[in-house]
Every structure is written in structure tokens, then in C-alpha cells.
N, C-alpha and C positions, 0 to 999 in steps of 0.2 A: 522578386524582380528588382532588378536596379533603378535607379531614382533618375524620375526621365528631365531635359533641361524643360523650363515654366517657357521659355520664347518662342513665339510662334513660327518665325523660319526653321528653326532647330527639328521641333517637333514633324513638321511637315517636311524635310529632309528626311528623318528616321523612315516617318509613314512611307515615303516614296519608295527607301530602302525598301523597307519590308515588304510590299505589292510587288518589287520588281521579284524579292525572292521567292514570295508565295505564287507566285503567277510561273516561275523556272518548277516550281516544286510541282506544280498543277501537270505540267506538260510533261513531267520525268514519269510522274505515274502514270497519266495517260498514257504514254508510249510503253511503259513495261506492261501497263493493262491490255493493251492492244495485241505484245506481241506475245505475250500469253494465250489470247485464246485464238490467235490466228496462226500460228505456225510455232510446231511444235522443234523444238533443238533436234534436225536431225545429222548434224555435222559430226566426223566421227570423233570419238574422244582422241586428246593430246595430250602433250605432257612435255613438260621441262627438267631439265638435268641442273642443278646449279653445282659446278666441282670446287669443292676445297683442295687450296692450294696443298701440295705433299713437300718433303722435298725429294729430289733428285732420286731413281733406285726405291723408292717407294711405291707403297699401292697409293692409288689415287684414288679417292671417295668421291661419290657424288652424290645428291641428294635428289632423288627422283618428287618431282610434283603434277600435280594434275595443272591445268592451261587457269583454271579458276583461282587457283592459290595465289594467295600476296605473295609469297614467297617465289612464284615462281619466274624466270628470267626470260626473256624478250623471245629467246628462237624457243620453238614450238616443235616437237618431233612427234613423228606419227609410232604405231607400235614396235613396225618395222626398224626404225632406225633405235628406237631404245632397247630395241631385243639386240641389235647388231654390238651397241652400244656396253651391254650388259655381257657378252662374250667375251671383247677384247681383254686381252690378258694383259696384271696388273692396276685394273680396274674393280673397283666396288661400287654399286647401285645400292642406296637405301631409302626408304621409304621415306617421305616428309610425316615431322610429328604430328604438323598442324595439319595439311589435307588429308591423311592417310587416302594414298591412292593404291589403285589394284594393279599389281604390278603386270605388265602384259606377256 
């Protein structure tokens, strides 16, 4: 651990810090514990497209993720539109490495 200041304003700043964090940290787990055993995820699964640039006359790639990924980008598509997605011609869909999602 790092070497704390000897003054007592100092110290008593730190302490306040850390109650303010331990008391957020308190509240984050009670609400994930809560929403755990009260309602189970029944929202349908989603999924993000994130597309690398091509150039021009090129197939254009895109990186299929699940809604949960770091990787995945802000708009959110339902099965239906990444199937529609995954037809259009000159287009490629592949799987993220890091979620491996199921492709729909």
C-alpha cells in the first residue's frame, strides 16, 4: 500500500473519499443483487455491426457483435435486420473474436 500523509485534514479527506466509494460500491451490488433474483433478462437478444472502412468497388466487412460487447457500437439491430444486413450483396458479416456471437 502507498504511504499515507501523517496530517490529520489529509487523512480524514482520504477516509471521506473512500466511504463516499465504499458506500457507490455497496448500492452497485445491491441493485445487481436485486435485479438478479427478481427479473430474469427476458429482452430479445441484439446485436451490433461495426463496418471497416473498404475502399470504393470493394466488399465491405463488418464485425458482427452481441449488444454486451465492449466492442460493440451504439445502434443495436434486432435478428431481422442483421439477417437483411448479412444478404445485401458486396457485404461480409463476421463474427467478433472477443464475444463470439451466434450468428442469427
Amino acid at each position: 500500500m502507498t504511504e499515507l500523509p501523517r496530517d490529520v485534514p489529509r487523512l480524514r479527506s482520504i477516509e471521506r473519499y473512500l466511504l463516499v466509494q465504499l458506500a457507490a460500491v455497496q448500492r452497485a451490488l445491491q441493485e445487481a443483487e436485486n435485479s438478479i433474483t427478481t427479473k430474469p433478462d427476458s429482452s430479445p437478444p441484439r446485436w451490433g455491426i461495426a463496418w471497416k472502412r473498404a475502399p470504393v468497388g470493394q466488399t465491405r466487412v463488418g464485425i458482427l457483435h452481441r449488444a454486451d460487447c465492449w466492442m460493440a457500437p451504439r445502434e443495436l439491430l434486432d435478428a431481422r435486420a442483421v439477417f437483411e444486413a448479412r444478404r445485401q450483396e458486396g457485404r461480409r458479416i463476421e463474427p467478433c473474436d472477443s464475444c463470439k456471437p451466434h450468428l442469427p
